[in-house]
N, C-alpha and C positions, 0 to 999 in steps of 0.2 A: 494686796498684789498676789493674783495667783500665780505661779510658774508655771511654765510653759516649758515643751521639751528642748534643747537647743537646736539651735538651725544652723544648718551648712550654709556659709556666704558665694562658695564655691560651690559650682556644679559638678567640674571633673573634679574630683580632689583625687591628687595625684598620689598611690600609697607608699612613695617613697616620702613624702612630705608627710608623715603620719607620725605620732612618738610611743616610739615603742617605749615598753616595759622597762623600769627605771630600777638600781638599787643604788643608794643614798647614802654619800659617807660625810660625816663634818669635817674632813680636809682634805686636801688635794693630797698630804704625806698617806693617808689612810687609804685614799682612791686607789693611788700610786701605786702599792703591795698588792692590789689585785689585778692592775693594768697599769704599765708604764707607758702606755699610750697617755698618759696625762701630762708627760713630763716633756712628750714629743712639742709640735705645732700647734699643739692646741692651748699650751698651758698658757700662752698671755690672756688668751682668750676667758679662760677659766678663771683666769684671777684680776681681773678688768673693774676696778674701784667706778665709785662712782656710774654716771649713766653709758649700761654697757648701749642702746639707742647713739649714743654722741660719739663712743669709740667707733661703733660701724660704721658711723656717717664721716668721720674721719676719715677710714678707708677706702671710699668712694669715690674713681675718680670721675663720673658723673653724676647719677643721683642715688638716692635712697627712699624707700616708701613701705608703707606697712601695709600688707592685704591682710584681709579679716577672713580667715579661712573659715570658722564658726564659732557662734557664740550665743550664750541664752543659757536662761535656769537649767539647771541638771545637777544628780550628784556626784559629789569627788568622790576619786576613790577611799577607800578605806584607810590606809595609807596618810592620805593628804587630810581629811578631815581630822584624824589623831595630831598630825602634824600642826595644823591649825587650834584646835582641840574645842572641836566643832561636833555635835552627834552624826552620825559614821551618816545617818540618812535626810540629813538636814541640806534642803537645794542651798546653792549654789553661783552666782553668776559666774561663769564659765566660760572665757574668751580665750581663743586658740588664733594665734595669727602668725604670717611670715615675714619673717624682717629682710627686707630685699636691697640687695648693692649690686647698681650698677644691672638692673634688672634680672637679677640672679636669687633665690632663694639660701642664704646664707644661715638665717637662724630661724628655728621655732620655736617660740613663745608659748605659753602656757599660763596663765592667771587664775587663782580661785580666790575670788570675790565673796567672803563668806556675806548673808543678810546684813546685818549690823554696819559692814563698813558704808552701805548702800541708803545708809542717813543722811540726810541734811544734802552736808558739801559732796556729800561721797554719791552722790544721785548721779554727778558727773560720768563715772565710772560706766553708767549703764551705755552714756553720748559717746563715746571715744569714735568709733567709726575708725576709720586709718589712721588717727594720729597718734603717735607712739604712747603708751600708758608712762613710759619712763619722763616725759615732758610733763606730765601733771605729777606723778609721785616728785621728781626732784625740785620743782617748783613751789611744793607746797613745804610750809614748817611744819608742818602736822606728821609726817610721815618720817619715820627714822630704819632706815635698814638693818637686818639684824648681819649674822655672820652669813657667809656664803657656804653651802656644800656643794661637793661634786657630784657626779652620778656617771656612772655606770650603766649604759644604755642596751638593752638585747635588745639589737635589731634583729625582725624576721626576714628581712628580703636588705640584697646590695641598695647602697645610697641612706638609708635611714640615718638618724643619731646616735654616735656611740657613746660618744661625751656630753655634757648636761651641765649645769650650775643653775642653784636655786637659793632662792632666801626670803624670809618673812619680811614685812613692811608693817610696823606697828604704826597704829593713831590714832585718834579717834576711841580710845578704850576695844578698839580690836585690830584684826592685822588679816595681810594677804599675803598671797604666794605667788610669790614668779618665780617659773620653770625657764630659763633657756637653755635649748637643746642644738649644740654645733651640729649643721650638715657638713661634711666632708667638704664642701665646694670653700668653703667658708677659709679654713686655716692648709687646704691643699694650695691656693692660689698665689701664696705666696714661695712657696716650693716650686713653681714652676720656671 
């Protein structure tokens, strides 16, 4: 399988829906001493067990839907391959999507799918299309979540992500990363 560069599923992509530049703390107490914006509106969000997909749709009081903003082989940053501990230039599948309530862009997702997981059962991973990756990760016994960090987001332009939470997914003798990244709209909406 050769890789291929990743593809935009969206034409306009909008660059508030973009994720800026992350730094990564293992606790919301650690986040917290550098921005108490964790401690604000956001923190249920940030600390949301289980599938955070089932919490948003929770909050919906009409629907919920996944757009696949882009996705396809590419490499992770430097950062995320360590993270994974994966060589810093080794592709990737690479799925970037927005988790939408109520027709609203509420979270951005972020998945690196190292090779290895993309064996066998893990082929699936490549099918997802709009269906929430969190319906197959929790569905399946193979997959067990590790701890959650927070992040710390530099947004360049108003609307971006400030706040973040990520965690591995072991199984399969390897593991993946999901990023989700709060847009404002998300834990502003209940303030109002």
């Amino acid at each position: 399988m050769r890789p291929a560069s990743m593809q935009s599923r969206v034409s306009d992509i909008d660059s508030r829906l973009t994720i800026p530049p992350t730094d990564w703390y293992q606790s919301l107490t650690a986040a917290g001493l550098r921005n108490p914006a964790v401690h604000g509106p956001a923190r249920h969000w940030l600390q949301v067990e289980g599938s955070f997909t089932r919490a948003l749709q929770k909050q919906c009081s009409r629907s919920f839907h996944v757009e696949v903003r882009r996705e396809g082989f590419a490499t992770p940053t430097q950062e995320e391959a360590r993270h994974l501990d994966i060589p810093h230039r080794q592709y990737a599948w690479i799925r970037e999507v927005s988790l939408c309530g109520d027709n609203q862009p509420w979270v951005l997702a972020r998945t690196i799918i190292p090779l290895d997981c993309l064996e066998g059962e893990g082929r699936r991973l490549l099918h997802l299309g709009n269906r929430p990756l969190g319906a197959y990760l929790f569905t399946s016994p193979h997959w067990q979540r590790g701890p959650l960090e927070t992040g710390l987001c530099k947004p360049g332009i108003p609307g971006q992500p400030e706040l973040a939470r990520r965690s591995l997914f072991s199984g399969h003798n390897s593991s993946l990363l999901v990023g989700e990244y709060l847009l404002p709209a998300l834990f502003q909406r209940n303030m109002l």
